[in-house]
N, C-alpha and C positions, 0 to 999 in steps of 0.2 A: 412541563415539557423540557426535556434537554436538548444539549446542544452536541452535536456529535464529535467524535473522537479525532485525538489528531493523526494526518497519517505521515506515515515513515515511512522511508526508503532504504531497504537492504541493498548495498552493491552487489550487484553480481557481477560474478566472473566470466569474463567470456576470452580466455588464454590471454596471451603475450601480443599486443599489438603490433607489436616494434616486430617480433620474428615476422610475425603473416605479413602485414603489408611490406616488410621490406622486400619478403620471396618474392611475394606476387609481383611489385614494380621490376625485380632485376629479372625476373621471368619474361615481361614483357617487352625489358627495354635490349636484354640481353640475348633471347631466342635463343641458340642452344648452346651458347656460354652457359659456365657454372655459374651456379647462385653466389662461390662465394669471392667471385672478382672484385666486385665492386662495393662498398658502402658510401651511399651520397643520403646525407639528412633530408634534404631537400626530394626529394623522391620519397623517403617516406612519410614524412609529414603530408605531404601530396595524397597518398597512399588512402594515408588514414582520412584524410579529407571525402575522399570516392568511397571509401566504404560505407562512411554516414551519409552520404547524403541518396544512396540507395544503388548507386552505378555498380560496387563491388560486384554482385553475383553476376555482370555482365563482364567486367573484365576477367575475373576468376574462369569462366567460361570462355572467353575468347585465350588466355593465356593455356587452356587445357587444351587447345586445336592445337599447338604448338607439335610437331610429331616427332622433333627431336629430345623430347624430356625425357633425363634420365629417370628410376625410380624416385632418386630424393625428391627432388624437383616436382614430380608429379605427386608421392605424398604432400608435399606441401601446399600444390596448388588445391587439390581436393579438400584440405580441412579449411585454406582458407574464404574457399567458399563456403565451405559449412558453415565459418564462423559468420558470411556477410547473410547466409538465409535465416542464423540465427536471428542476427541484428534485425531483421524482417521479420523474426516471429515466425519464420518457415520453417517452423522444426521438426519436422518430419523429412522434409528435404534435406535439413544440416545433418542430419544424423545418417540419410543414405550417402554424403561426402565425407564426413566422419567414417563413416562403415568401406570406402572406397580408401581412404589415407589409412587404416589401419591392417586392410587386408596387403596394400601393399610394402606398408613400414610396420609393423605391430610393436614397436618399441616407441614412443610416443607417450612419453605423459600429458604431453599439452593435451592431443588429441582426447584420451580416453576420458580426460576431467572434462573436456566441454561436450564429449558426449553425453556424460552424466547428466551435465547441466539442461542436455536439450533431453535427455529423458525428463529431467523433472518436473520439465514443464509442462509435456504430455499427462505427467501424472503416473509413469512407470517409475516408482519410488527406488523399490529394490534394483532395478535395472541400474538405475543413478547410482546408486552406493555402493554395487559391483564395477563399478567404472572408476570412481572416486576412490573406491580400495584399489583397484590394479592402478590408476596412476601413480598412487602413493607406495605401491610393488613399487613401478618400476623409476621412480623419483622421489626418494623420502623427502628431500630437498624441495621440491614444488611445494609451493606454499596455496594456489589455487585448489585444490582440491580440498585442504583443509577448511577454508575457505566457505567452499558448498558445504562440505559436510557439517559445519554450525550453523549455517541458514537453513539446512534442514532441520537441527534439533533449534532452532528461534522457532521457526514457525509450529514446532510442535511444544512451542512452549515450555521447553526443558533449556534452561537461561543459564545455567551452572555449566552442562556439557558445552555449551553453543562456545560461553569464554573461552574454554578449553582449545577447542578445535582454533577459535581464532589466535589463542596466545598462540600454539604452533604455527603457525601462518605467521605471527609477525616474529618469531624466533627465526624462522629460515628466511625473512625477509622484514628487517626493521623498519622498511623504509616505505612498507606497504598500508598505504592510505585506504584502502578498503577493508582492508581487516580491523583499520582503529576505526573508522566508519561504524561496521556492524557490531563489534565489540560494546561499541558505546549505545547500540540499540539492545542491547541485553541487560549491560548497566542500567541501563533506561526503565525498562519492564521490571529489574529489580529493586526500583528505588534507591536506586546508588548513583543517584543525579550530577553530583561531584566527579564522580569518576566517568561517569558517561559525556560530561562538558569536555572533559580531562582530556578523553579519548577520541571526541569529535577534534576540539584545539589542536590534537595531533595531525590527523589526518588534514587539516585546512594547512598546517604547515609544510605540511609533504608535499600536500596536491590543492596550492588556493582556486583552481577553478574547479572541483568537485562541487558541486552545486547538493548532491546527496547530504554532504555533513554540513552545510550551511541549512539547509530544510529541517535534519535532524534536531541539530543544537538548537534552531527555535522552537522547535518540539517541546526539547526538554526545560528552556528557559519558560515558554507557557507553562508548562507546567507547574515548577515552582514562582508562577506570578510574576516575571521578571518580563514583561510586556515589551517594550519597549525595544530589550534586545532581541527578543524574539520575533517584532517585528523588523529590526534591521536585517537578522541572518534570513529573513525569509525575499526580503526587496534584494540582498546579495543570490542569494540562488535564482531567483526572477531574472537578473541581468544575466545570470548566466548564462542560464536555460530558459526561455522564455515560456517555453511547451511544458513547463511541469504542472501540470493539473495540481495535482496534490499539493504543492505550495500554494498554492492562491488558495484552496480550500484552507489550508492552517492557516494561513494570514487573514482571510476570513474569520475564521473558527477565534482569534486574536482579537481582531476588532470586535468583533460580537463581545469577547466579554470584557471589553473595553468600554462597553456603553454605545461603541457606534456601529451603529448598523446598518447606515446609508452601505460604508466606504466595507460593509459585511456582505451586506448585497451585490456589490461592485465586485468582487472578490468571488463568489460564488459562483454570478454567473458565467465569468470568465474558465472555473472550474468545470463547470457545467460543458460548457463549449468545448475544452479540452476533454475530458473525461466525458463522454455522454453513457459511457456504460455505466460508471460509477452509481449506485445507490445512496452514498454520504454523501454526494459535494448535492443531489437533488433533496436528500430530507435536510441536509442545512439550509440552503435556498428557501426549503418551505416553512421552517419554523422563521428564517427571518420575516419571509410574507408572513406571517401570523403577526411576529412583532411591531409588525409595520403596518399592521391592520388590512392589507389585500389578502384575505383568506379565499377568495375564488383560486390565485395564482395558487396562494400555501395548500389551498387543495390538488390543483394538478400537479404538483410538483411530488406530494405524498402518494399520490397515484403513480407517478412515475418511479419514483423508489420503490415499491412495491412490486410495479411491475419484471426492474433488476433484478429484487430480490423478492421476492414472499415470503420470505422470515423473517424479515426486518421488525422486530417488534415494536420497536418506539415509530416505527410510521407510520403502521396500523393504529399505534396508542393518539399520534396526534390527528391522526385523521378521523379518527373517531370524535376526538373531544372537537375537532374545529368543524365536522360534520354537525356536530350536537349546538354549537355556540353561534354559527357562524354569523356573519354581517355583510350583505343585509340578508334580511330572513329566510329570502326564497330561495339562498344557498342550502339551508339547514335539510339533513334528510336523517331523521330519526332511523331510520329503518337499516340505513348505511353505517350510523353511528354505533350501534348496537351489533351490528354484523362485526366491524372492525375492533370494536373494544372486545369482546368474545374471542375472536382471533389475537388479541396480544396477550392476554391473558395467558391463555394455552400456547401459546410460544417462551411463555416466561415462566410455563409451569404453577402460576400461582403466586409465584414468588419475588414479586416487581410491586412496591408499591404503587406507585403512577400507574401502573395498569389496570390495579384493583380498583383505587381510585375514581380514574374515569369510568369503568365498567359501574360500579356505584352511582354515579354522576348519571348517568347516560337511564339506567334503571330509575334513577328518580324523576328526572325531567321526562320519563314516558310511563308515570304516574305508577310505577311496579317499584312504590315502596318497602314492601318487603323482602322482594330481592336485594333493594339498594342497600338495606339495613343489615343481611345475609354478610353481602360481599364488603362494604365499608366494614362491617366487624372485623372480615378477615385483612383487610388494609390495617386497622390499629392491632391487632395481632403481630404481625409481620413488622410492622413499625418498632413494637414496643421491643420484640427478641430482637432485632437487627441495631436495637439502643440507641437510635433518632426519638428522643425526647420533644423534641420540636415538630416534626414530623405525626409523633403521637399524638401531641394535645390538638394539633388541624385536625386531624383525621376522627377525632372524637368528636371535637366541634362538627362535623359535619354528619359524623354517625347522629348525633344530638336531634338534628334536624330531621334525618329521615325518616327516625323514629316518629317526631310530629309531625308528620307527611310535608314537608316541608323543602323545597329543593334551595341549596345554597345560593346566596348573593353570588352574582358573577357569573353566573351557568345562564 
């Protein structure tokens, strides 16, 4: 059984803080003064305080009764409510006050880039990258849309374009912590671990309360086994941001192969509780119940990633095998164990050892040695082209057995 993947955080872009919230306060505090009398600090940090903490779409809204706004004015109020329903996830809403700032200003790069962004959330791809092209029309300069447009080619897994897009973002803006951020999630993916620390380091220098590139960098530090500081950068993003599910799950994910897995558990479930939708932070949670010998919990907890996701294949695989093994017995349900190793199987095409494995496993302990003998073959098969030498000689050692109708120690 493994252990699951670590997760990353891509910044996204959601415009210029400083322009929106400062509109919105000199809108409010000014009524139908111009926006550009005044600048007080203090008012926009204020500003940006009310939009996180969820009041924005309320003030944005009361600043829009205002009935003396000129057009600017009222473009600006309109995106930056878009920008506070974004923050909410309301993006369908951002985009009808995107849609309202640009019918009245259409010159606007801030705007058309974070309507992109709230298309893409939606899932209207093309929509996004006609917006993110007309920003960069009418701003070659804007470095946010650059921005998006590499976190689109990240998540399509095209790591060479994504660089690209982000070096232009930090040419038009050096000093931009989000682009060495994601940059270093590309580096990352490409095993250019060096350059991906390089690029997180940068970004903590620009912006040391970016909690995103302290989660990341311990990403990458697990990954080349440098534990220790991976667990530091991830207790520094903690403090940050308390709320980041996904950091407790890598800190977890750290400790686990660290040998401990009380303080793995601890970490989980705190994941859990933030992330309840999450699929990974509930199939880590269950493979620690496994390790820790409460297989009823590492059974619900496999039921519940599943239910997340239904392709999840290593949940189906472990719930299979802890269906088949479990402690005490009257957990065990042959019938379930054999449903779920079938189903990972064919989510992995075939081509997963551990899946064939248990499916073999699961076939012998319900005395259809022949089958077990079938598919463990195709397990040392797939072992031996995939050149796990070690892996091999298990996997024979156990074809060995089902051949003498014999089910492995340990099952």
């Amino acid at each position: 059984m493994q252990l699951g993947v670590n997760e990353f955080d891509v910044g996204w872009v959601r415009g210029d803080m400083r322009i929106c919230t400062l509109a919105l306060l000199l809108l409010l505090v000014l009524g139908t003064h111009s926006t550009a009398a005044i600048f007080e600090e203090d008012i926009c940090l204020q500003a940006e305080k009310e939009l996180y903490s969820g009041r924005g779409i309320h003030l944005f809204t009361e600043c829009l009764k205002v009935p003396e706004l000129n057009k600017l004015e009222m473009a600006y109020a309109y995106y930056c409510r878009g920008l506070a329903y974004a923050y909410a996830r309301e993006y369908y809403k951002s985009i009808v006050d995107f849609d309202m700032s640009i019918i009245i200003n259409p010159y606007s790069s801030l705007v058309y880039s974070d309507r992109g962004n709230s298309y893409f959330e939606i899932g209207e791809s093309e929509q996004a990258i006609a917006d993110w092209n007309k920003a960069i029309l009418l701003d070659p300069g804007n470095p946010h849309p650059y921005v998006s447009m590499g976190y689109d080619h990240y998540l399509k897994k095209e790591y060479v374009q994504a660089i690209e897009f982000f070096n232009t973002a930090i040419k038009y803006n050096p000093k931009y912590a989000l682009a060495y951020n994601n940059r270093g999630l590309a580096y990352h993916a490409l095993g250019e671990y060096i350059k991906a620390i390089a690029d997180y380091n940068e970004a903590i220098l620009i912006d040391p309360m970016l909690a995103w590139a302290y989660n990341n960098r311990g990403g990458t530090y697990s990954k080349i086994e440098k534990y220790q500081q991976a667990l530091s950068d991830y207790n520094k993003a903690i403090k940050i941001n308390p709320r980041l599910g996904r950091t407790y799950n890598n800190r977890g994910l750290t400790h686990a192969r660290m040998g401990q897995h009380q303080q793995a558990l601890t970490d989980f479930s705190k994941a859990v509780e933030l992330e309840s939708d999450n699929s990974e932070v509930y199939y880590n949670r269950g493979l620690t119940y496994n390790i820790l010998g409460n297989h009823q919990k590492a059974i619900q907890d496999y039921i519940m990633a599943i239910r997340i996701d239904p392709k999840l294949s290593k949940a189906h695989n472990n719930l299979a095998f802890t269906y088949a093994t479990a402690n005490p017995p009257q957990l065990r349900n042959m019938e379930e164990a054999l449903s779920h190793a079938v189903i990972a199987v064919q989510l992995t095409l075939g081509e997963d050892c551990a899946s064939l494995d248990t499916l073999a496993s699961v076939y012998a302990m319900t005395g259809l040695f022949d089958m077990a003998v079938e598919v463990g073959q195709q397990a040392v098969n797939l072992a031996n082209r995939n050149g796990n030498i070690k892996e091999t000689k298990r996997l024979e050692q156990s074809l060995e057995l089902y051949k003498s109708g014999i089910t492995p120690s340990g099952l």
